[in-house]
Backbone of each chain as ProteinMPNN parsed JSONL, in Angstrom:
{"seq_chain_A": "XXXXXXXXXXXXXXXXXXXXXXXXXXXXXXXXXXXXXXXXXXXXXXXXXXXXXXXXXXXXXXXXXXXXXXXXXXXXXXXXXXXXXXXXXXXXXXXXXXXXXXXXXXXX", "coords_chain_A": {"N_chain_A": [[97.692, -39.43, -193.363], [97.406, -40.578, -190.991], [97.733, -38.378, -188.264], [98.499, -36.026, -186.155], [96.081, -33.059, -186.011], [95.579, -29.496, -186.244], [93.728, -27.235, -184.436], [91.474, -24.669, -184.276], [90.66, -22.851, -180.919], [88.043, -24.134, -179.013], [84.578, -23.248, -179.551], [83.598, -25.575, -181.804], [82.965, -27.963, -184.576], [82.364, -31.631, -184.755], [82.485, -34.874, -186.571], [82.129, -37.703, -186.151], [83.355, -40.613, -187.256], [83.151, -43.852, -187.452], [83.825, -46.843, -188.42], [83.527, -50.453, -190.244], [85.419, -51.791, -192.491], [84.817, -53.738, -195.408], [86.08, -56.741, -197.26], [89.367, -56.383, -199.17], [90.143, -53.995, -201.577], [88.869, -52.224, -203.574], [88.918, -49.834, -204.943], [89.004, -48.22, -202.845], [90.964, -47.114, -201.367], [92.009, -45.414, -203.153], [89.866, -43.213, -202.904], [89.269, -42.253, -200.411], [91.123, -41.073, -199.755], [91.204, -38.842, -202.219], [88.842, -37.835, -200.737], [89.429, -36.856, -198.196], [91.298, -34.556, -199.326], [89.316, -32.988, -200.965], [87.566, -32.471, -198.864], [88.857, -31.138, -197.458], [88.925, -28.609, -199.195], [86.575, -27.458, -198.061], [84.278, -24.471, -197.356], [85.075, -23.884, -194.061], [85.928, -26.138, -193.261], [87.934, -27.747, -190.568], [90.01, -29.608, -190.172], [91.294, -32.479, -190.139], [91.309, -36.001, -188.793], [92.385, -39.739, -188.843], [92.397, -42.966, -188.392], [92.969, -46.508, -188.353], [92.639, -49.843, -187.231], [94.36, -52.822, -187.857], [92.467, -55.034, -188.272], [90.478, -53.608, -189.649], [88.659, -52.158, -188.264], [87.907, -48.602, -188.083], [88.419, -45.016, -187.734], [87.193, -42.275, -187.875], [87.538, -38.577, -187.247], [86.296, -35.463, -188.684], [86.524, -32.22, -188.53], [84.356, -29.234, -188.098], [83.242, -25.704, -188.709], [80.928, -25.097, -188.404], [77.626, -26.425, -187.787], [76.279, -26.052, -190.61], [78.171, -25.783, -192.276], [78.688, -29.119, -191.917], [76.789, -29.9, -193.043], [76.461, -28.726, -195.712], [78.918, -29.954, -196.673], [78.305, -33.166, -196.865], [76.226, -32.867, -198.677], [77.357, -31.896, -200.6], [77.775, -33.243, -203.861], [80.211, -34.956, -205.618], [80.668, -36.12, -202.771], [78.415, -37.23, -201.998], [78.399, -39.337, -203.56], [80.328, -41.008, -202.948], [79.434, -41.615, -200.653], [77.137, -42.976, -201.365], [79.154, -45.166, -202.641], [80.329, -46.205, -200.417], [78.045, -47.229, -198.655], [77.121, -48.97, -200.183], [79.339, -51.02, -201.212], [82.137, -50.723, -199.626], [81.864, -50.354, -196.741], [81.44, -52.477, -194.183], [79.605, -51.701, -191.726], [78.371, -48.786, -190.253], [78.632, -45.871, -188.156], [77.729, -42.729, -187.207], [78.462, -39.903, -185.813], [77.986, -36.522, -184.449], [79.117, -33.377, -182.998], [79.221, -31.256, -180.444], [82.21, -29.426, -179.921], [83.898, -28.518, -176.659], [85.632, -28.332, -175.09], [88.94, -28.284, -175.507], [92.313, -29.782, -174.681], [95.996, -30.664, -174.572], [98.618, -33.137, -174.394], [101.054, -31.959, -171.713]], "CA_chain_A": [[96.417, -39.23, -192.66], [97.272, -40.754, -189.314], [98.784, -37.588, -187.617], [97.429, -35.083, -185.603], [95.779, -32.099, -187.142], [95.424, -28.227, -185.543], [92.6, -26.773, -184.676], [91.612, -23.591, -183.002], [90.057, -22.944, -179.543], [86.91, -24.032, -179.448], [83.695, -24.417, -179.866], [83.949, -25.984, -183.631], [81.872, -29.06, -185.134], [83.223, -32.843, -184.698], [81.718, -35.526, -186.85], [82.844, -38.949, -185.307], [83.113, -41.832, -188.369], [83.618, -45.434, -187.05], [83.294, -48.092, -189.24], [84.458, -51.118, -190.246], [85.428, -52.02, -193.575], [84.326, -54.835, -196.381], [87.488, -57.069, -197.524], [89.542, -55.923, -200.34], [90.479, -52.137, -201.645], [87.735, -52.014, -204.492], [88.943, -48.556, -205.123], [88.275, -47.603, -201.698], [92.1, -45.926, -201.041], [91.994, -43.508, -203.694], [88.868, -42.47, -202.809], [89.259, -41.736, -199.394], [92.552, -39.747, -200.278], [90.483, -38.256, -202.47], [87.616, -37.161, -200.3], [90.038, -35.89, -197.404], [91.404, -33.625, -200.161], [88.004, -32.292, -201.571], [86.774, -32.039, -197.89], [90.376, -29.589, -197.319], [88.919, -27.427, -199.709], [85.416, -27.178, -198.133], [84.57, -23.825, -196.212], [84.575, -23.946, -192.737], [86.917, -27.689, -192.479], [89.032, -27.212, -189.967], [91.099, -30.815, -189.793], [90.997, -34.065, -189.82], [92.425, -37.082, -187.644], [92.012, -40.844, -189.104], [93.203, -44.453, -187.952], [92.47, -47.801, -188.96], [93.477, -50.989, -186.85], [94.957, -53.886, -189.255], [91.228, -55.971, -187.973], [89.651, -53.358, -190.213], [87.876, -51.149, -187.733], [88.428, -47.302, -188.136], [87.339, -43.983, -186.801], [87.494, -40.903, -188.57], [87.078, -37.358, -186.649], [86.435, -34.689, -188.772], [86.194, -30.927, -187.294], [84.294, -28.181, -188.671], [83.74, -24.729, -188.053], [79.595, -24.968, -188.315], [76.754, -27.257, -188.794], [75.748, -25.416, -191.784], [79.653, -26.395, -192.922], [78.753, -30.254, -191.985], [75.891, -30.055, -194.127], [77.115, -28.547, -197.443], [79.93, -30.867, -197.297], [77.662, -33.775, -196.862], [75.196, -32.661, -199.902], [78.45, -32.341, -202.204], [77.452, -34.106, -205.262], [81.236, -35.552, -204.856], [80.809, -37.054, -201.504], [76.853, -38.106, -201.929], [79.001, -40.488, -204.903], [81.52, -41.685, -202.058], [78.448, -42.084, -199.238], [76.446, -44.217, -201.884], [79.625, -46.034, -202.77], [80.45, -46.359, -199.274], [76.604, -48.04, -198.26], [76.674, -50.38, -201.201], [80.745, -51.818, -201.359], [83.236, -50.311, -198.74], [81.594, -50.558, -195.395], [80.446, -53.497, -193.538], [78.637, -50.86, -190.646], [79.048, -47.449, -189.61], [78.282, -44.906, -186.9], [78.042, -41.508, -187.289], [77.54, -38.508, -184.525], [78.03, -35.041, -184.515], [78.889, -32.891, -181.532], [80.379, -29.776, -180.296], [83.121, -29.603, -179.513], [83.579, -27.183, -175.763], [86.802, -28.048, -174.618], [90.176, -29.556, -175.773], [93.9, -29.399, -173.795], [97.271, -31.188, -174.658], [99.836, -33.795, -173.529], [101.95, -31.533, -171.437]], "C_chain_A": [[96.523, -39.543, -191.167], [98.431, -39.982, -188.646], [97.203, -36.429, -187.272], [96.975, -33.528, -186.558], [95.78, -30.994, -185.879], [94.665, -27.639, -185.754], [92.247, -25.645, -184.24], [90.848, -23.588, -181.88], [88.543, -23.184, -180.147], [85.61, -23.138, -178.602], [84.187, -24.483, -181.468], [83.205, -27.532, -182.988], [82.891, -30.254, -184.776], [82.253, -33.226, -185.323], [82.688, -36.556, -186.729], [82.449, -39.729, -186.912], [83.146, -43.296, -187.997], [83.168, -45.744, -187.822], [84.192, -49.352, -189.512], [84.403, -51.765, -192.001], [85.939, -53.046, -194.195], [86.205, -55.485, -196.581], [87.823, -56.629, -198.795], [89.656, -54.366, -200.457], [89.02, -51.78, -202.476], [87.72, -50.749, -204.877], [88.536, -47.457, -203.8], [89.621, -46.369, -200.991], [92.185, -45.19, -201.578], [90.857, -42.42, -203.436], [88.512, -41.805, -201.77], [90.335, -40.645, -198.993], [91.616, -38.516, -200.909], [89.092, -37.161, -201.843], [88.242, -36.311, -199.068], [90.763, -34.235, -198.276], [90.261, -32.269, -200.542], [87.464, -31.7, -200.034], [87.924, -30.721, -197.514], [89.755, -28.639, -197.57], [87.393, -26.798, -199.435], [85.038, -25.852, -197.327], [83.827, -24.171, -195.021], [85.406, -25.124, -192.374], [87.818, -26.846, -191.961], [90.303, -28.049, -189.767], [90.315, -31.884, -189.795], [91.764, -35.243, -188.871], [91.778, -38.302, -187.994], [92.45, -41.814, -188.755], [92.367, -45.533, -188.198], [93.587, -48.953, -188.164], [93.461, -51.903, -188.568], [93.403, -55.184, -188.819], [90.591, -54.994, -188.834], [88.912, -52.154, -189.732], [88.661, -49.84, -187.708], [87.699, -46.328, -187.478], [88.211, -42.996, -186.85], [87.309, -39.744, -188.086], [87.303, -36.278, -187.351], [85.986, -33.381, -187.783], [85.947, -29.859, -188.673], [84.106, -26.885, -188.257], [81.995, -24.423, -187.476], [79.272, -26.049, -188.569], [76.415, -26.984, -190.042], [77.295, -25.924, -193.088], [79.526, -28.242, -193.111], [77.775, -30.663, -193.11], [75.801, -29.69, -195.354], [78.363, -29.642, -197.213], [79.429, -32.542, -197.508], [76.714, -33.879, -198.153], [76.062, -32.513, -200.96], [78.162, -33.262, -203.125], [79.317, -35.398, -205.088], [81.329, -37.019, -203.829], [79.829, -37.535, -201.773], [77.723, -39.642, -202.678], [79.624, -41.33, -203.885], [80.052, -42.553, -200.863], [78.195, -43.581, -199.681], [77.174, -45.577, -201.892], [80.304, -47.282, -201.589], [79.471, -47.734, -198.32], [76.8, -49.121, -198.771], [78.16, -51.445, -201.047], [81.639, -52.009, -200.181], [82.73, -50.917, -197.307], [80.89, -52.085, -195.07], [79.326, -52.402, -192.389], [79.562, -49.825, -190.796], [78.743, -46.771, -189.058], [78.852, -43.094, -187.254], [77.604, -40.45, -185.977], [78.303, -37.54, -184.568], [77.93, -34.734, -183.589], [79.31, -31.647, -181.637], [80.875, -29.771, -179.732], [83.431, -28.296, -178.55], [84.394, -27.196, -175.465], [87.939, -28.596, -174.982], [91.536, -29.025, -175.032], [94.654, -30.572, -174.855], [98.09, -32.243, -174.294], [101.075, -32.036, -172.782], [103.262, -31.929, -171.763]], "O_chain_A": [[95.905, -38.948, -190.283], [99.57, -40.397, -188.435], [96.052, -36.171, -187.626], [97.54, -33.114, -187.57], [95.935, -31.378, -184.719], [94.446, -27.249, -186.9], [93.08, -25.43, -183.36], [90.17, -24.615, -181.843], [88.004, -22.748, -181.164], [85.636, -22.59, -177.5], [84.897, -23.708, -182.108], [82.989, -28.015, -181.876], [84.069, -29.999, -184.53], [81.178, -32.639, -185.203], [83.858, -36.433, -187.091], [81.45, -39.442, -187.571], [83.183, -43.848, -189.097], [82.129, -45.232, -188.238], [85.362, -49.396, -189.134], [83.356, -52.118, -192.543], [87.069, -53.473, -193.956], [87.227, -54.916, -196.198], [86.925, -56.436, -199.614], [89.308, -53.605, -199.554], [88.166, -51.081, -201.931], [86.621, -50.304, -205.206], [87.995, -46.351, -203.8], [89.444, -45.298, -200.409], [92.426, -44.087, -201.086], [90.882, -41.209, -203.658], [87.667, -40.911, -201.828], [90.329, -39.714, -198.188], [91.339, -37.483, -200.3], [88.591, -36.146, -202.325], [87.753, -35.207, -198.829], [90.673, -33.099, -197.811], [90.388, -31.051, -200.419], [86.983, -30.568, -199.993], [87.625, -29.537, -197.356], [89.678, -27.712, -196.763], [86.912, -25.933, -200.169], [85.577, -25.995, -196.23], [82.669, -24.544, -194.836], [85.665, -25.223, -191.174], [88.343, -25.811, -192.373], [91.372, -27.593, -189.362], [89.133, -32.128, -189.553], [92.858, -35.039, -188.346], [90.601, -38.341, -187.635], [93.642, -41.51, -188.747], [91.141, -45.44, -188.24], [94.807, -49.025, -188.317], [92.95, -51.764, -189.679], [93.59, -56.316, -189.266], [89.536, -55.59, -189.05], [88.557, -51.256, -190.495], [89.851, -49.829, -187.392], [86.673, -46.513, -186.822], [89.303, -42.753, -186.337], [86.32, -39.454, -188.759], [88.365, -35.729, -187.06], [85.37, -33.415, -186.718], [86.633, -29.633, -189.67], [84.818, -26.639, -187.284], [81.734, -23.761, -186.471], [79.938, -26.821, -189.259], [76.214, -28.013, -190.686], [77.291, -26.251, -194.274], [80.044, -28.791, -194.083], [77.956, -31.579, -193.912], [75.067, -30.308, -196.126], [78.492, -30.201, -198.303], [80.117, -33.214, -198.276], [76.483, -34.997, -198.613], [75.762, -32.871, -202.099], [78.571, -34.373, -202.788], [79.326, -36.465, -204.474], [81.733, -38.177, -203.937], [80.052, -38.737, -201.924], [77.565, -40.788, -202.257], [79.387, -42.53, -204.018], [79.913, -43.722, -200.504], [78.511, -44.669, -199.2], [76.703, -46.658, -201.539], [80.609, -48.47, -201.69], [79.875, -48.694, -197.664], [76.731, -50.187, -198.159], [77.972, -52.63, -200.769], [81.92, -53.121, -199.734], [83.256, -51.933, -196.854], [79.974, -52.617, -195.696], [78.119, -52.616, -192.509], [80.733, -49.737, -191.167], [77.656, -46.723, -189.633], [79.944, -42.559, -187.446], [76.52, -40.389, -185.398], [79.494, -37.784, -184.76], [77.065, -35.224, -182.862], [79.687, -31.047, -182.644], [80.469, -30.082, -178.612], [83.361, -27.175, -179.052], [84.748, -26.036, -175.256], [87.923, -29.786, -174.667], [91.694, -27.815, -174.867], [94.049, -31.209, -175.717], [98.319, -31.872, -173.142], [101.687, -31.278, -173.535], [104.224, -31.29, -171.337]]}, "seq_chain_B": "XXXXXXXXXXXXXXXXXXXXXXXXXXXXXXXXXXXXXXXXXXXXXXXXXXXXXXXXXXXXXXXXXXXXXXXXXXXXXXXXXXXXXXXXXXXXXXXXXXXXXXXXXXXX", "coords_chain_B": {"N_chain_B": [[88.99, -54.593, -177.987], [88.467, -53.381, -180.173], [85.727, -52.191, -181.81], [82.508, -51.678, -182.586], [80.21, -49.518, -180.334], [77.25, -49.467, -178.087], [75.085, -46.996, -178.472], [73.103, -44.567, -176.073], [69.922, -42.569, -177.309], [70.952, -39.054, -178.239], [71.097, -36.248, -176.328], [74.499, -36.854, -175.484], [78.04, -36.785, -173.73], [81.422, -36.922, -175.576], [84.314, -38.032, -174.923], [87.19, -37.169, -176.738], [90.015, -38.713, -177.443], [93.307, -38.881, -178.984], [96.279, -40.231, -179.778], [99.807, -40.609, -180.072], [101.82, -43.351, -179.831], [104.566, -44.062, -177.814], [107.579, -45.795, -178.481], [107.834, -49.213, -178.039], [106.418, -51.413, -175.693], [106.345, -51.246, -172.253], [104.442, -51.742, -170.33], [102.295, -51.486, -171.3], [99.76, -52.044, -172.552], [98.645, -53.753, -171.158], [98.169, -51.873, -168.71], [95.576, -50.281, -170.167], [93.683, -51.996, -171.055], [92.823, -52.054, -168.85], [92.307, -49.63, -167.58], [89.624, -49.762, -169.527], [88.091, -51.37, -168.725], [88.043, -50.876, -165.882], [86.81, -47.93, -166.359], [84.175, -48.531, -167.864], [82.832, -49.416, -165.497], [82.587, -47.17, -164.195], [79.792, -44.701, -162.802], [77.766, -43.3, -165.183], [79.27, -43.974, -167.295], [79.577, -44.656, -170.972], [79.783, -45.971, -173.348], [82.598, -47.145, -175.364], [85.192, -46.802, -178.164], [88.205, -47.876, -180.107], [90.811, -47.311, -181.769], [93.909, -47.943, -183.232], [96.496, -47.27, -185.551], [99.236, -49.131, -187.521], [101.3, -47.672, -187.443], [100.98, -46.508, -184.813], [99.587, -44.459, -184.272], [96.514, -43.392, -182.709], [93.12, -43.396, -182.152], [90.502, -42.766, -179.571], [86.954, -42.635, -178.298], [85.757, -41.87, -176.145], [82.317, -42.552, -174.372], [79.761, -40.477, -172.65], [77.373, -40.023, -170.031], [77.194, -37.449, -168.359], [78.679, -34.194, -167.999], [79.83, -34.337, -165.667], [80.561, -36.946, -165.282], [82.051, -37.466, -166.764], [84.318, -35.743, -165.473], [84.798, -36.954, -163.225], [85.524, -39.567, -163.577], [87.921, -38.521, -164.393], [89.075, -37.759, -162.219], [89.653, -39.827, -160.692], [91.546, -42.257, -158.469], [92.763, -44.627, -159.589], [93.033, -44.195, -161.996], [94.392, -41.472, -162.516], [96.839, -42.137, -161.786], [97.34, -43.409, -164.117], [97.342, -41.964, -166.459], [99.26, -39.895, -165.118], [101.586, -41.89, -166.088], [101.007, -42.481, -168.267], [101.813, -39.616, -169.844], [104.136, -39.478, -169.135], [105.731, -41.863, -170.18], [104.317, -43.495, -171.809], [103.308, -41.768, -173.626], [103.702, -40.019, -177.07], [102.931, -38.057, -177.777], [99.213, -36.546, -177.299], [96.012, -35.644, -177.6], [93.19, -33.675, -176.038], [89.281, -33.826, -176.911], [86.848, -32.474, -176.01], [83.338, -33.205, -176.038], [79.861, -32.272, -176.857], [77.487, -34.713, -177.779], [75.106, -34.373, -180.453], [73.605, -35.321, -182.718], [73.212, -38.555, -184.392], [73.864, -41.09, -186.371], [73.763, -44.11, -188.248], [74.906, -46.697, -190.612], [72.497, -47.246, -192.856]], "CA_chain_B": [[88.608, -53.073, -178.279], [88.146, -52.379, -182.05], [84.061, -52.801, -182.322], [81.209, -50.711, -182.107], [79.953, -49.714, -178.847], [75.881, -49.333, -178.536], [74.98, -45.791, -177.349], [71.608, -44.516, -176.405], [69.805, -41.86, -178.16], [71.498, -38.224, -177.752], [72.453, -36.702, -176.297], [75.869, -37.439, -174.279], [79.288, -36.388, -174.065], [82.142, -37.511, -175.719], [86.312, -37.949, -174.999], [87.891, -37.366, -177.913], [91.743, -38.671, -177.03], [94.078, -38.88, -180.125], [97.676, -39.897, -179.37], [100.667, -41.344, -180.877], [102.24, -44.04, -178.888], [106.376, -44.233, -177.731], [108.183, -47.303, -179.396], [107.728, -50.451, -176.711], [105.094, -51.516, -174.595], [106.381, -50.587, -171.126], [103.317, -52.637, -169.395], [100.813, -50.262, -171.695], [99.053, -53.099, -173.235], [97.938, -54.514, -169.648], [97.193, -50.911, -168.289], [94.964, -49.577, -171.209], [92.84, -53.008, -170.848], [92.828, -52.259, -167.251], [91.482, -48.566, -167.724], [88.722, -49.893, -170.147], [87.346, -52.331, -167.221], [87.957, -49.687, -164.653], [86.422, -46.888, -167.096], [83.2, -49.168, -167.558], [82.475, -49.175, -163.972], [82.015, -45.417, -163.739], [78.736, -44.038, -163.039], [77.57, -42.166, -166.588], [80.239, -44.457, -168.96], [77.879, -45.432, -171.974], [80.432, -46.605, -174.22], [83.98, -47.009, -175.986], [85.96, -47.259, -179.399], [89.247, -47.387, -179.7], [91.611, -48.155, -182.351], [95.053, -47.677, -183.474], [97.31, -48.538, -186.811], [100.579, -49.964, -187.09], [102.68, -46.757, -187.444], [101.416, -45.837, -183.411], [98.588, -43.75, -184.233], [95.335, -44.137, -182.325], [92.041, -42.75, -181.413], [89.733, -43.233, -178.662], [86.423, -41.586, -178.359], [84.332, -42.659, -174.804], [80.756, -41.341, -174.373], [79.432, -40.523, -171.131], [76.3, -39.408, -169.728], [77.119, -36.336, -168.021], [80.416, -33.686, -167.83], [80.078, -34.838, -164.175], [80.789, -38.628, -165.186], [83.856, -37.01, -167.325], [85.27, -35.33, -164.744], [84.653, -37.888, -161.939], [86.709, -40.34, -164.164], [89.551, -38.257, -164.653], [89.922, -37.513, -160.942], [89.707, -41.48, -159.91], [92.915, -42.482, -158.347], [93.956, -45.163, -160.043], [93.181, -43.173, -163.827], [95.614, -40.359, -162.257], [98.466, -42.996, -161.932], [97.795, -44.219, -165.842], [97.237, -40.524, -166.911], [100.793, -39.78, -165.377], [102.247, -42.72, -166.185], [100.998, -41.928, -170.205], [102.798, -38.231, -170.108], [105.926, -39.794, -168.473], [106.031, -42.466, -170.88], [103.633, -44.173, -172.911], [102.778, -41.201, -175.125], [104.658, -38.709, -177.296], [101.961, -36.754, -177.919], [98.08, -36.668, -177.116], [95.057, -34.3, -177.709], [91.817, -34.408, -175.714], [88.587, -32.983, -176.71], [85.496, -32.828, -175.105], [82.328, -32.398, -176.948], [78.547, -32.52, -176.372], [76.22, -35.272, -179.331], [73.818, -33.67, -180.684], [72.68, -36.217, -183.636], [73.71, -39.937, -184.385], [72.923, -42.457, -187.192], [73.67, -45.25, -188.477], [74.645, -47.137, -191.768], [71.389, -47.803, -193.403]], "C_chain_B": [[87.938, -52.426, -179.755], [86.939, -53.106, -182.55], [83.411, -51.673, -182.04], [80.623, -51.278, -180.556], [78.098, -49.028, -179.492], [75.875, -48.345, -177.864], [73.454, -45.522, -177.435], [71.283, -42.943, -177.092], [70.783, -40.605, -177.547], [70.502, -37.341, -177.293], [73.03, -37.104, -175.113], [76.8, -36.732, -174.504], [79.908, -37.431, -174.611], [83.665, -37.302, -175.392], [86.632, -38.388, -176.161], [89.834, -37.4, -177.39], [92.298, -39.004, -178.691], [95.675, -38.585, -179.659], [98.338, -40.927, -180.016], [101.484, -41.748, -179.313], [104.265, -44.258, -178.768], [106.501, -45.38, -178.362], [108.025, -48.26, -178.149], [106.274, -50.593, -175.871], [104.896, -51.116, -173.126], [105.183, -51.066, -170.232], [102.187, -51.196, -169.809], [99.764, -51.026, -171.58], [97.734, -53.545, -171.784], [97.042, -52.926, -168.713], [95.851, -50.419, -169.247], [93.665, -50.709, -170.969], [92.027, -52.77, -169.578], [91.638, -51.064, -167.148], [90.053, -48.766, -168.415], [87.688, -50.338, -169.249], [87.008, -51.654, -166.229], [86.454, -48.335, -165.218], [84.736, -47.533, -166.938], [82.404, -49.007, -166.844], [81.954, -47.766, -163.4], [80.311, -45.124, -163.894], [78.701, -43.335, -164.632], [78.572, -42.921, -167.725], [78.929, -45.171, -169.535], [78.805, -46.746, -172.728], [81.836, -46.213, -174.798], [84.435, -47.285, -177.091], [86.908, -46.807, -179.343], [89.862, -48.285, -181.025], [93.075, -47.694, -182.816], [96.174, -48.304, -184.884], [98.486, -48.459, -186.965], [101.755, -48.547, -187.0], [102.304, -45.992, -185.966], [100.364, -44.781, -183.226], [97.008, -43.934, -183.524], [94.386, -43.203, -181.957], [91.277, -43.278, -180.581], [89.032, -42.496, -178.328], [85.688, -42.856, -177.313], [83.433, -41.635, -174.892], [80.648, -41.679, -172.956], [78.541, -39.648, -171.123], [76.428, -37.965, -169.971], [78.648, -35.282, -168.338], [80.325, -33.976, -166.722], [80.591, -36.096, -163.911], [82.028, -38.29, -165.492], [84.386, -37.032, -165.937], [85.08, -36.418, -163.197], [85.912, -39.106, -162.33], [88.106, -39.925, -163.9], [90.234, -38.067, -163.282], [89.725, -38.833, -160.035], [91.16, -41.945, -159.73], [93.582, -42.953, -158.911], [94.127, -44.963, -161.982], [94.398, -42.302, -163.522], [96.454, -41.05, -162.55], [98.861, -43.181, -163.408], [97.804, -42.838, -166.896], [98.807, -40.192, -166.528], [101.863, -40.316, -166.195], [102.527, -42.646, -168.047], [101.826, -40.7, -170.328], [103.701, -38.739, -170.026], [106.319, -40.333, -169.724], [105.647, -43.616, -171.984], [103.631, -43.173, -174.225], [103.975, -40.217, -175.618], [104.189, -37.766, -177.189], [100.581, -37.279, -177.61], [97.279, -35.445, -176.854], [93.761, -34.643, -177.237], [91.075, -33.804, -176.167], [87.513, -33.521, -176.076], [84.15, -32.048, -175.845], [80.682, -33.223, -176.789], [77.963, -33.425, -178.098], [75.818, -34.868, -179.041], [72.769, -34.147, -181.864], [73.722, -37.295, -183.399], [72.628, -40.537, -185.58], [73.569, -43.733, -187.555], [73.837, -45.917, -190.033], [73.07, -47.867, -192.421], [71.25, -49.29, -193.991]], "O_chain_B": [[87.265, -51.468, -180.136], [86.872, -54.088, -183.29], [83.812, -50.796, -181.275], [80.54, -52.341, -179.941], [77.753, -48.488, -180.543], [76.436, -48.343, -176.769], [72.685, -45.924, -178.309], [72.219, -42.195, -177.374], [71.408, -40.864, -176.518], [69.318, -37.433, -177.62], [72.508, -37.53, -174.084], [76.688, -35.931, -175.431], [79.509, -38.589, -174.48], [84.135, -36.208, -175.703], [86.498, -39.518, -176.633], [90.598, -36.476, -177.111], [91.459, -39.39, -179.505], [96.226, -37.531, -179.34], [97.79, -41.933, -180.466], [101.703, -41.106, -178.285], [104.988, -44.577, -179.713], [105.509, -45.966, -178.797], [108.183, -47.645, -177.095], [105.365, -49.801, -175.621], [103.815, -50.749, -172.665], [105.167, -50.454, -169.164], [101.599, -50.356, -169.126], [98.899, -50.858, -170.721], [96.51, -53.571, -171.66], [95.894, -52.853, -168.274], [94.935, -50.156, -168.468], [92.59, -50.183, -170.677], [90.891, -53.172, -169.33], [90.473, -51.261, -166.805], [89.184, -48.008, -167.984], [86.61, -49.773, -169.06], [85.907, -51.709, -165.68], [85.458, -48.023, -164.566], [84.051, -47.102, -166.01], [81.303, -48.545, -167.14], [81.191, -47.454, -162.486], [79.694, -45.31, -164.943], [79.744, -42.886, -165.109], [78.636, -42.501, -168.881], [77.95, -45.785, -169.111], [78.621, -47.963, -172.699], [82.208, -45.042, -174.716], [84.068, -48.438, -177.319], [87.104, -45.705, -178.83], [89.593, -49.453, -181.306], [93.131, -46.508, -182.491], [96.505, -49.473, -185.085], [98.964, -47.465, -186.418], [102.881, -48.612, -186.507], [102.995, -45.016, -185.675], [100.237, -44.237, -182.129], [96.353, -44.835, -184.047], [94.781, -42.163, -181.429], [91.227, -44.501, -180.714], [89.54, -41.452, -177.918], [85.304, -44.013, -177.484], [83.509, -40.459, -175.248], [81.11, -42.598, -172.28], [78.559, -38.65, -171.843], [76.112, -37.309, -170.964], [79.606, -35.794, -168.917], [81.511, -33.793, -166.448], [80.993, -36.477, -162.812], [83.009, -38.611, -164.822], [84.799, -38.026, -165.341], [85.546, -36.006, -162.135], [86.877, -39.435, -161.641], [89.069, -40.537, -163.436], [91.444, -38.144, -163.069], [89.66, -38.794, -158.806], [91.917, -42.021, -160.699], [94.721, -42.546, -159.137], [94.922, -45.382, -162.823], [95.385, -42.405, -164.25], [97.041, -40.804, -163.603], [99.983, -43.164, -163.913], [98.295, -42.876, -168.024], [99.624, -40.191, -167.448], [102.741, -39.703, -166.803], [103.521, -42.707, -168.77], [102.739, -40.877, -171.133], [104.444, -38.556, -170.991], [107.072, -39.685, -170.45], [106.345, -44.327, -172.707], [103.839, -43.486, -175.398], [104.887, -39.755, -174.932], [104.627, -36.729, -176.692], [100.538, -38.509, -177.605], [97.615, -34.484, -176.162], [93.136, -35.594, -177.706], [91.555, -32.673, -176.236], [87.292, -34.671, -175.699], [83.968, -30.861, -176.114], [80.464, -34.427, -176.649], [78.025, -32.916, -179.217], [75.649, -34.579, -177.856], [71.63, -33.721, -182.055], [74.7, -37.238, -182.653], [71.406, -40.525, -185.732], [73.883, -44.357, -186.542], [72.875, -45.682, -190.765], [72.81, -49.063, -192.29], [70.178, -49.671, -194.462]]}, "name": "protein", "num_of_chains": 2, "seq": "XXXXXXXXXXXXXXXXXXXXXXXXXXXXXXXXXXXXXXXXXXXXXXXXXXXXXXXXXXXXXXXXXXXXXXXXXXXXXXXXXXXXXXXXXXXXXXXXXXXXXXXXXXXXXXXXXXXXXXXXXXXXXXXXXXXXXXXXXXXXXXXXXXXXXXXXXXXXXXXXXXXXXXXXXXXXXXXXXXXXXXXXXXXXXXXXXXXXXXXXXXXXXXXXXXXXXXXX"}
């Protein structure tokens, strides 16, 4: 998960994730394997890009191709299961925002 | 670095950077701190997160008012120097994007 992903020119969707997460796994690594998987197969994902310092704090950037894409993958029966489990166990806080994405370049 | 930053409602822009770091420190550690302090200071900076995990991977997403605050940043002298100084030899790789919020929430 922590590697860059490829995307095409934009515009395309970003949904920013920060959070910081509860102590303990509690089933929280297969499930996030899991949900990058399921989100792969959603239409319109275009990539993902994830990192996690060893203090806990993370920050997830998916990219889609629409809002209409952020919002069926969001209402997934699936993920609603992960959100809930997410609210109640996994997370201590989290931040979400949505943008569009207008320009991106490279390391030369 | 690795906390939530408070932003105000949307929207704003954001810098989406995503880069994998060379092996050594090379006096990063001290610049990157330096840029945060510096970065701060800019007209239009709202806020910062930044984190990175042990295999070199990291993201960093700043918000900023305007695209006028962006680009005022990136052409500040002593950002140019740490912007070179990252191609030359801090980074292997790095991807910027640039993208307008347009919602935001919040763990309930």
């Amino acid at each position: 998960m922590t590697a860059f992903t490829q995307l095409p020119e934009p515009p395309y969707y970003v949904v920013i994730f920060s959070s910081r997460r509860t102590e303990g796994d509690h089933g929280y690594g297969d499930m996030a394997q899991r949900m990058v998987e399921l989100a792969a197969d959603q239409p319109g994902f275009l990539g993902v890009e994830s990192t996690r310092s060893a203090d806990g704090f993370g920050i997830t950037n998916s990219y889609w191709a629409t809002q209409e894409a952020i919002t069926a993958w969001r209402k997934h029966a699936e993920h609603q299961m992960a959100i809930e489990r997410g609210q109640a166990q996994w997370y201590e806080h989290y931040e979400v925002r949505i943008a569009l994405v207008e320009r991106a370049y490279s390391k030369k």
